[in-house]
N, C-alpha and C positions, 0 to 999 in steps of 0.2 A: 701768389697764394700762400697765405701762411702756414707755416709747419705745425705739427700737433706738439704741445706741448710734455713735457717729460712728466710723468703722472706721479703725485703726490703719493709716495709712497711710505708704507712702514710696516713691518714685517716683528711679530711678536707670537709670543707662546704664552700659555697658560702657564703661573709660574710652579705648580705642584706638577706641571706633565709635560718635564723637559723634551719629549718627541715628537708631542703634537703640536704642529705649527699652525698656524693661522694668519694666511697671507692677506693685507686686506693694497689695495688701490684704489685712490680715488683722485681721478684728475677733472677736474672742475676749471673750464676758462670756457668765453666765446669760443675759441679753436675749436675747442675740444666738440660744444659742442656742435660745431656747423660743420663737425668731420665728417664723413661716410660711418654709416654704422659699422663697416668692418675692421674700421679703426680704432673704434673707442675701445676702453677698458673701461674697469673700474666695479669688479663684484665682490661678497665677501667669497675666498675660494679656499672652503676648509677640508683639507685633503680630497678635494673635486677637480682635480686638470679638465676635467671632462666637463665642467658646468657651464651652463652659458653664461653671457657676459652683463646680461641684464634682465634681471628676472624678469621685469612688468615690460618690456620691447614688444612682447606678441600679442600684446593688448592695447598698448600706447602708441602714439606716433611719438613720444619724447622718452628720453632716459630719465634715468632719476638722476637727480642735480642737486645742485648747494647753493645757497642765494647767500652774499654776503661776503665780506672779505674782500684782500685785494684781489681773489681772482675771476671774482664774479660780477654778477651785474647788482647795483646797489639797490634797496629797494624801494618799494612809489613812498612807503611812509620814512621820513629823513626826521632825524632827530634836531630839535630845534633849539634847544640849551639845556641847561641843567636842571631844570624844572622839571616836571613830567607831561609837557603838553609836544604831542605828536599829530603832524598835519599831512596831508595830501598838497603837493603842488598844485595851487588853485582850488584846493578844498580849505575844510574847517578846523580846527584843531580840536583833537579828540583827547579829552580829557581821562589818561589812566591813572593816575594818581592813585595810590597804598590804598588811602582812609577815603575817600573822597568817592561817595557815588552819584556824583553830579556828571553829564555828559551830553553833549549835543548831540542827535542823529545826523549825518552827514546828508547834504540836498541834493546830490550827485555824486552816485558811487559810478566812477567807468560809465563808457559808454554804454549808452543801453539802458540806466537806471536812475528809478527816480526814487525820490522820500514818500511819494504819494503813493501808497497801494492801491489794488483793485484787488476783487473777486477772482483774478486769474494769476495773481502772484503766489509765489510758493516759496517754504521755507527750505532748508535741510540739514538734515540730524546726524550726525556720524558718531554711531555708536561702536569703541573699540571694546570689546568683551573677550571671557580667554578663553571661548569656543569660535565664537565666530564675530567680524563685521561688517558691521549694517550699515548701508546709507539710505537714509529715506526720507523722500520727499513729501511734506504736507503741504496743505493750502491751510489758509490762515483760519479757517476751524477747526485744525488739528485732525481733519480726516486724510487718510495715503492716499496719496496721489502715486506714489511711485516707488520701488526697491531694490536695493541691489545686496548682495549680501554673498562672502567669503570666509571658509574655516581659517580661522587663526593659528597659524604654524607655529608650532614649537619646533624647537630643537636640542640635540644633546651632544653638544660639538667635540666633546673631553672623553674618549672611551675608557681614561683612569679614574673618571668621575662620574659614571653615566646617570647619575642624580641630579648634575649640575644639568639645568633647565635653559634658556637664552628663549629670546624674541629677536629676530634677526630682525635690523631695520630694513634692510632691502626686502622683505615678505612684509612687514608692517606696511611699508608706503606702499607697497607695487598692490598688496592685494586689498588696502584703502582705494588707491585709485584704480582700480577693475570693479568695486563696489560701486563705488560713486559712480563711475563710467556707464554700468548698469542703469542705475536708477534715472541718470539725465539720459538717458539713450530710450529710454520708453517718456519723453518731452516733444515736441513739437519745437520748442527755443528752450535752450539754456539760458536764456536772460528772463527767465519767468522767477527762477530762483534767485528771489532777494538778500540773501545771506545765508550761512553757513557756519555751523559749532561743532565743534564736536567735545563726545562725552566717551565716559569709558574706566577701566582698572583705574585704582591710586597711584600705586607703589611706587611702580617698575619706573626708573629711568634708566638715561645712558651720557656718558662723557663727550662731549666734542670739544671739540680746539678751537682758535679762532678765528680759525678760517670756515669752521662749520660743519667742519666733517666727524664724521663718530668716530671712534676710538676703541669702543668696545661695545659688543650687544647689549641691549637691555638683560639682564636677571630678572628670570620672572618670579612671580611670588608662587613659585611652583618650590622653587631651589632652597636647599635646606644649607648652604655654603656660610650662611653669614653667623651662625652658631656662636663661633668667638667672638664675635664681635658683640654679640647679644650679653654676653656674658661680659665682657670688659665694659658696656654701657650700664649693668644692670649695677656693678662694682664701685664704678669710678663715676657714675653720675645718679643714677639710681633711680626708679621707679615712679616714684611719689613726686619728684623734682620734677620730669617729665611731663606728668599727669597736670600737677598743680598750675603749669603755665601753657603747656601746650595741647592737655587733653588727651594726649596718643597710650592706651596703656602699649607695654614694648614687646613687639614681634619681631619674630626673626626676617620681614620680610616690609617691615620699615625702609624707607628710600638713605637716612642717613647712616644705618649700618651696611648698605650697598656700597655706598661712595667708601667707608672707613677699609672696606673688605678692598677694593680696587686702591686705594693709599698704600694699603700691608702690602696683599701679592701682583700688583701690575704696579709699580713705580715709575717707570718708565711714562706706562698711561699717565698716571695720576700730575707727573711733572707738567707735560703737554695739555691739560684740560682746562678748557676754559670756563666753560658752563656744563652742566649738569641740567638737562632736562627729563622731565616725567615725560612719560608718553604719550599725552594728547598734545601736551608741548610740544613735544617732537613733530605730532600728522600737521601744527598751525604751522611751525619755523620751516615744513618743509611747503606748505600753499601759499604762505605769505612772506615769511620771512622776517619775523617779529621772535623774539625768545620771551617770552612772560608766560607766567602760572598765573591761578587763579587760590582766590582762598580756601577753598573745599582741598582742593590737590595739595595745596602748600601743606595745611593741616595734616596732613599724612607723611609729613616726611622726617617729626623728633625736633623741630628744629622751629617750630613755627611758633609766635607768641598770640595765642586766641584774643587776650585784652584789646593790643594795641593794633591787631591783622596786619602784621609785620614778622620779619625776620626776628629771631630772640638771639639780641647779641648775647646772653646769659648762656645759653646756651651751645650755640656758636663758638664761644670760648670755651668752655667744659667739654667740647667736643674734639678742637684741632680743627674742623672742617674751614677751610677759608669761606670767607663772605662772597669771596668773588665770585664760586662756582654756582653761588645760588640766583635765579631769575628776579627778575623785576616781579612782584606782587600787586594783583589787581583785582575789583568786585569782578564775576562772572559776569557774563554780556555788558564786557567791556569791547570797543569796536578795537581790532586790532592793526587791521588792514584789507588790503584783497588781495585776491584772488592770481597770483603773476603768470605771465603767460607759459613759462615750462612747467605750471602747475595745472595751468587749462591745457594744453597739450598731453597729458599726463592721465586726466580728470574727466575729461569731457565740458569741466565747468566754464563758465564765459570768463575773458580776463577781465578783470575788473570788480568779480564779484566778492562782498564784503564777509571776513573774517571776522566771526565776533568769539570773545572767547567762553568757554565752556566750563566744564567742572566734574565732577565726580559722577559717575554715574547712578547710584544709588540715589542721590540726591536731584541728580537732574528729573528722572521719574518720580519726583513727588510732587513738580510742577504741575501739572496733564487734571493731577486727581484731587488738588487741594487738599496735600499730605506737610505744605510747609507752614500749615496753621496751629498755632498754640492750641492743645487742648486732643488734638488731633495721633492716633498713635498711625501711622503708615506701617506696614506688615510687607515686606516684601519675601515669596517666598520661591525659590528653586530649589538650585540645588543645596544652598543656602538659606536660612532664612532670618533675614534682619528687620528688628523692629526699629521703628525710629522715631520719637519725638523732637517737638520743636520750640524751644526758647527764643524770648526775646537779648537774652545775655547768658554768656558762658556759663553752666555751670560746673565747676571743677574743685566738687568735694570730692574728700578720698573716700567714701560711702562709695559712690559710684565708678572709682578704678576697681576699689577690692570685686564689684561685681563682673569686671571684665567692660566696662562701658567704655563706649569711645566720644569723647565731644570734638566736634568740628564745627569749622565756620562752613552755613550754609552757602547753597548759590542764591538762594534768595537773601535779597538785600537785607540786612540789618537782623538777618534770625542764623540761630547756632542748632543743629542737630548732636541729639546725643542720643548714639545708638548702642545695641548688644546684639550680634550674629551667632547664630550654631549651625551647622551641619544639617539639613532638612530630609529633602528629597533623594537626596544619596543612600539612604537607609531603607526606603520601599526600594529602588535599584539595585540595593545589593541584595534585597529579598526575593526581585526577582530573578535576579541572575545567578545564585547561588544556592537558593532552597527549590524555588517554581523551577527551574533550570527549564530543560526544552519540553516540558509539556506544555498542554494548553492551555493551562492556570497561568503560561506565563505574560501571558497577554495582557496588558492592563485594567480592560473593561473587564476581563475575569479575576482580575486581582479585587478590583473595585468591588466588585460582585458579590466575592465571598466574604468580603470585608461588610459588607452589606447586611449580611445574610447572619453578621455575628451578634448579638444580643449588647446592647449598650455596658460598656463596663469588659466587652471580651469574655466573658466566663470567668473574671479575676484574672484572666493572664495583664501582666502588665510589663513594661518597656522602658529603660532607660538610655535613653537615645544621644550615649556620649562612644561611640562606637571611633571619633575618631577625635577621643579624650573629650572635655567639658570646657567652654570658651566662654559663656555667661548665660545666665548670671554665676553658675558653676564655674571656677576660673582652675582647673587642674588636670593638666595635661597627661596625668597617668591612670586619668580614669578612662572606664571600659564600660561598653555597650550591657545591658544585661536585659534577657528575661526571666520570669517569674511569676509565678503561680502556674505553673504546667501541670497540667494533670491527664489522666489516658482520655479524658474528655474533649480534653482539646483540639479545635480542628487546623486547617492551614488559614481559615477565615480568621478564626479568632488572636492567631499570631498576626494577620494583617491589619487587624482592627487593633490588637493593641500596640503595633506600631506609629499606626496615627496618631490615636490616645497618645501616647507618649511625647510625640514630637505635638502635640496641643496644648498639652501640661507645660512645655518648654516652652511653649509661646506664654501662655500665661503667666508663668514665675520670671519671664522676661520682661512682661509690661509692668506684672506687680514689682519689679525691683526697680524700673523705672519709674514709677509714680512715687516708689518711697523716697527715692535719692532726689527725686525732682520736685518732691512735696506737692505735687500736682497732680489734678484727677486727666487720666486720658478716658473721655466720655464717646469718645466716636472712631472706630477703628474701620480705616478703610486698607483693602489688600487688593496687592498686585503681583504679576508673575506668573511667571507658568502653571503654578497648581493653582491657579484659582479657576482654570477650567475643569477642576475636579469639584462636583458641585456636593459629594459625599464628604470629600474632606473639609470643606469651607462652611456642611452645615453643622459638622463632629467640632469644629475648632470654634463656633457659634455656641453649640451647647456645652463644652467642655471652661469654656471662659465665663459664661454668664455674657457676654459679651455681644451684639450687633454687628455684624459685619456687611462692609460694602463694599462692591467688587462693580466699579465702575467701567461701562463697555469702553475702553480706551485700547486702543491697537498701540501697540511696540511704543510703551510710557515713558522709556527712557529715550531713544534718540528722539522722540516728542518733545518732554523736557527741554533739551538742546537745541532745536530749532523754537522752541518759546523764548531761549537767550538768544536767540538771533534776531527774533523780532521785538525783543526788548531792547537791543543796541541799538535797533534800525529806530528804532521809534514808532515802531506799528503796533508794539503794545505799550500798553502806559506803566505797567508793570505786572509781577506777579499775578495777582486778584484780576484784573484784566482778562489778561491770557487764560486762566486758568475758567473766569467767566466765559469766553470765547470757546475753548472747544471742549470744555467737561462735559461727557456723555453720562448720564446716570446708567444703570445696569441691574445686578441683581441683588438683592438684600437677604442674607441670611440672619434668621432670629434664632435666639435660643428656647430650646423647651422647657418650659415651667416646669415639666412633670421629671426631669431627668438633673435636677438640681441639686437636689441631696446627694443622687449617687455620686455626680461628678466631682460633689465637694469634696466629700470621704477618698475620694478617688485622687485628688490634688494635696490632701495630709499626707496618702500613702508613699504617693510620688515623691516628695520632700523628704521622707524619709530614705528611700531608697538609696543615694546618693552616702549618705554618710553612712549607713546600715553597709556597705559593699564596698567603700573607701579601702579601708584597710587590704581584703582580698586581694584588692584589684592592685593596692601599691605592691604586695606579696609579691602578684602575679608579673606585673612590670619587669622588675627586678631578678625575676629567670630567663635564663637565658633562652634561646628559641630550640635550640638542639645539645 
């Protein structure tokens, strides 16, 4: 019988918080895994003696594993030269190539599967969000068939830094695969699911070595730790540089000020790293065992060249960052691999079932609604709310960084998104939770209500909805929330109605800054999200725009998205316009009011003003201190 092998170990501290230790283990071999479960090791264990040894064990029949390296098992797709063509033994060769959106579907993925679909085949969508995620299963008109769905764990490991935020991998994977387990467990056969993507956050990655193992948590874009590094980037490489080749304007919460931040205080780590994956990177290398990004994902990391949809050695260089730590680069539903058996064990999923790859999530949900067409503005709104247009070619004028715009390569083949986000629905939230508090206005249908009940225009109360500073087309982080025009008239209605107002206005001077930087009319605005089940707010953001709005009946549009790159890899859809022909459900159409046009206009000079009219105070106000 063989012995359990001695467990890969390395034992490291946070290097600002000499006490707290953070022991991690991971041993990785056949042995190990064909031990007795009371043998294995191998969890993060941060000041926890008491923790168990594998989070996802009570849900899985498998541990969580490493595929890869000399101490694992290697995987079905084997690299075949220097080129970029990757084959299945006895299969096709799948063409991932940079530039190149050329690609066979494979005629036999694993046992069990064919190229030929039916009416009873299913996709699925693995959406990583930084509340919760989803696996959900569609049939190939994009209706659910099935769901599983897990809150997404944070953590705050550093008691000297309880700011500092992580996504532990072992809660990513274990409560990925309790999601997915979910959804194939309300199936009849897991071989009905023809492929599998996933979509999710940009930012966040994490280091591993090369043998496969992580090194340190993801950082989530929660974590305000990368500050110097924002500031030595914004110095020593600069803004505009950034912007003009890669698109990205610079946040502190950028993937390549992560890796610079782990180079400075974990050296140790940064020595040992071999790659550097994003986080849906991370949920494919741990099902398949492939390491590649996609071009939506790359685009987000400071690093990426929009022109040539490649690495910018331009950049690269002005950085320090090695070339090596960065993944192979490929179109979205690109096929990556399938599905290996400690990942179906794990999963519920069939082994064998086909990886294709994914992409952003914002972007994946504009597939579903026919949001990736030129001309078209997609609205997405929560708690966040991002507009998004879509180009045939980069646009990367600085018009459109000074407005806080982001351009990236889309997941749709051959088109670029260039978006601007604010802060949305957080702001009715903290209306309710801070003013409504625990009466029974605080209930939403009675928020809506009174909001209802307020006379168009609010009574003159108005709202500027930069409560957690201004991101675009406003780009200035010490601006603050106001309102204005308060008078003893005024009811709690009319502070909720000019809330809306507010964050509608912000919609508006976000499209109109997009159409001027883009020199392009956006004639057709379709929204998705959470609040578009709000039919008051969608017909206030209809009249306040001059605008049409379409709120197409489509269920959960982003891991939908992702499962349309699955059946674009597979070959069951022909592309994009296909797919999007195939399970578009039309829905509800908000028009705007002829008769409430004038007001709204006066009403969108006044908002404009606001902003600069209140600048000043507000930098005043910044700059004292809190006590």
């Amino acid at each position: 019988m063989r012995s359990i092998p001695e467990p890969a170990e390395r034992t490291w501290r946070p290097a600002s918080a000499p006490r707290q230790w953070l022991k991690v283990t991971r041993p990785y071999s056949d042995a190990w895994l064909a031990a007795p479960r009371s043998q294995r090791h191998g969890n993060w264990r941060a000041n926890r003696p008491e923790s168990p040894a594998a989070p996802c064990r009570a849900v899985t029949r498998g541990p969580l594993f490493r595929l890869g390296g000399a101490a694992g098992r290697k995987p079905r797709l084997q690299r075949q030269a220097k080129g970029r063509q990757w084959s299945r033994p006895g299969g096709p060769a799948l063409d991932v190539g940079r530039r190149r959106a050329r690609r066979s579907p494979p005629r036999a993925w694993g046992s069990g599967f064919s190229a030929a679909s039916s009416s009873m085949d299913h996709l699925l969508g693995i959406d990583l969000g930084s509340t919760s995620l989803k696996a959900v299963v569609y049939d190939l008109e994009g209706n659910v068939v099935a769901r599983g769905s897990r809150p997404t764990r944070r953590s705050h490991p550093d008691p000297e830094h309880p700011e500092w935020t992580v996504w532990e991998p072992e809660h990513i994977w274990s409560d990925t695969a309790v999601a997915v387990r979910q959804a194939v467990g309300q199936l009849d056969d897991p071989r009905r699911i023809r492929g599998v993507a996933v979509t999710g956050m940009g930012m966040d990655g994490l280091p591993v070595d090369g043998e496969g193992r992580w090194l340190y948590p993801f950082i989530s874009w929660h974590d305000p730790r990368t500050a110097p590094q924002l500031a030595w980037w914004e110095e020593h490489i600069g803004a505009a540089k950034v912007f003009s080749i890669g698109g990205n304007p610079l946040w502190p919460i950028n993937s390549a000020l992560r890796i610079l931040w782990v180079r400075e205080n974990e050296p140790q780590v940064f020595a040992r790293t071999e790659k550097w994956l994003l986080i849906e990177d991370f949920l494919n290398f741990m099902l398949c065992g492939r390491q590649v990004t996609d071009y939506s994902m790359a685009s987000c990391t400071l690093l990426f060249d929009q022109r040539r949809l490649d690495w910018s050695e331009e950049l690269i260089r002005m950085s320090g960052i090695p070339r090596r730590l960065l993944c192979e680069v490929a179109p979205s539903g690109t096929p990556l691999g399938e599905v290996h058996r400690e990942a179906s064990r794990a999963t519920g999923l069939a082994e064998g079932t086909p990886v294709i790859l994914g992409g952003h999530d914002h972007l994946c949900g504009a597939l579903p609604v026919g949001g990736f067409r030129p001309g078209v503005a997609l609205d997405v709104t929560g708690t966040w709310e991002t507009v998004i247009a879509t180009t045939d070619e980069p646009v990367l004028k600085d018009q459109l960084r000074q407005k806080g715009m982001t351009v990236q390569a889309h997941v749709a083949r051959g088109r670029y998104a260039t978006w601007g986000g604010s802060v949305a629905a957080e702001m009715l939230e903290w209306y309710r939770a801070q003013l409504a508090g625990q009466s029974a206005a605080a209930d939403w249908p009675q928020l809506i209500e009174a909001a209802r009940q307020s006379p168009p225009g609010a009574r003159r109360v108005m709202f500027l909805p930069h409560m957690s500073g201004a991101s675009c087309p406003v780009v200035d982080s010490r601006s603050m929330g106001a309102v204005v025009g308060l008078t003893g008239q005024a009811t709690a209605g009319d502070l909720v109605r000019a809330i809306i107002e507010g964050l509608d206005y912000q919609f508006l001077d976000t499209v109109t800054a997009l159409e001027s930087g883009l020199e392009a009319s956006l004639d057709r605005v379709v929204a998705v999200g959470g609040a578009t089940r709000n039919t008051f707010w969608m017909q206030n953001k209809a009249d306040v725009s001059g605008r049409t709005i379409e709120v197409p009946a489509v269920e959960e549009a982003t891991p939908l998205g992702a499962a349309i790159l699955a059946g674009i890899g597979l070959g069951i859809y022909q592309d994009e316009e296909d797919a999007c022909r195939r399970v578009y459900k039309p829905g509800r159409t908000y028009r705007p009011d002829p008769s409430l046009r004038r007001l709204y206009a006066e009403g969108f000079k006044l908002y404009r003003e606001l902003y600069p009219a209140l600048a000043p105070i507000h930098h005043r106000l910044a700059a004292m201190p809190l006590s």
